[in-house]
C-alpha positions in Angstrom: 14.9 5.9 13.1 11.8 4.0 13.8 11.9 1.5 16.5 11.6 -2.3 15.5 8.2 -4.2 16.9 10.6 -6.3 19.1 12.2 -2.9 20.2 8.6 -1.4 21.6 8.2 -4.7 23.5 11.2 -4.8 25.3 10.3 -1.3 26.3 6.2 -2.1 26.9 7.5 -5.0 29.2 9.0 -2.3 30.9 6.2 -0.5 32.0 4.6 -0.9 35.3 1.2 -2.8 34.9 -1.4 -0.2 35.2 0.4 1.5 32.0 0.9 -2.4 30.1 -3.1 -2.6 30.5 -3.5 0.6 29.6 -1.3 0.5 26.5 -2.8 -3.1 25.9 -6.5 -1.5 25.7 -5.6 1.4 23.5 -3.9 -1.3 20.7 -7.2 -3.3 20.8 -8.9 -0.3 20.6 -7.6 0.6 17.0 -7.6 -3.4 16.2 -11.3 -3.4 16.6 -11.9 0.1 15.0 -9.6 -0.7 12.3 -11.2 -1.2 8.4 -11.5 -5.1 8.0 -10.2 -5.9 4.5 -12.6 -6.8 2.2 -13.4 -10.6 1.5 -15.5 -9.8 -1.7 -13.9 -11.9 -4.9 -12.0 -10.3 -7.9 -14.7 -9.6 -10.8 -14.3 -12.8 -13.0 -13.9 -12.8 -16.9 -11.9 -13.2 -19.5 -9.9 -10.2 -18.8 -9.9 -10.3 -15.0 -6.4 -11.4 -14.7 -4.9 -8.8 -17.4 -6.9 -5.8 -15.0 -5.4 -7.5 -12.0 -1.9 -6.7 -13.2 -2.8 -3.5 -14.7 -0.3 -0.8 -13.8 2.0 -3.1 -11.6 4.6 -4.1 -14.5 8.0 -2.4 -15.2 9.5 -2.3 -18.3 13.0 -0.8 -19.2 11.7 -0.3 -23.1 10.3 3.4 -23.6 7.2 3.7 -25.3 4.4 6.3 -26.1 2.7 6.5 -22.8 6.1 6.4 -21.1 7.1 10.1 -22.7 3.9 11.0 -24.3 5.3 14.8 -23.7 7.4 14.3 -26.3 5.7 12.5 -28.8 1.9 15.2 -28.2 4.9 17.3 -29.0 6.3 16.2 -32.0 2.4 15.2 -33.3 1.5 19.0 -32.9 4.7 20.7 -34.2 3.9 22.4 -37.8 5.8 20.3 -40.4 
């Protein structure tokens, strides 16, 4: 089971204080080395909302693309 953050605190209090500045310059280590998230804005347009969502919706309703196995099947099958 992975330990909670409040878990690993309780634990890094723990530690004597050569090993809390040590640990305490290794996480700002990775902080500062870690990729900052871009701040660039969404493309805008009339469709930039609609491409937003694209692929993030659920929908209990079958269709085409949801088993398009069976229906290339059924499209190439000789009649």
């Amino acid at each position: 089971m992975t330990p909670t953050v409040e878990e690993i605190i309780t634990e890094a209090q723990q530690l004597p204080p050569e090993e809390q500045q040590r640990l305490l310059d290794i996480l700002t280590g990775l902080l500062t080395s870690a990729p900052q998230p871009s701040t660039s804005l969404p493309p805008a347009g009339p469709y930039a909302f609609s491409l937003a969502l694209a692929g993030s919706a659920h929908s209990d309703f079958t269709d085409t693309s949801a088993d398009k196995y069976r229906h290339l099947a059924e499209a190439g099958r000789d009649r």
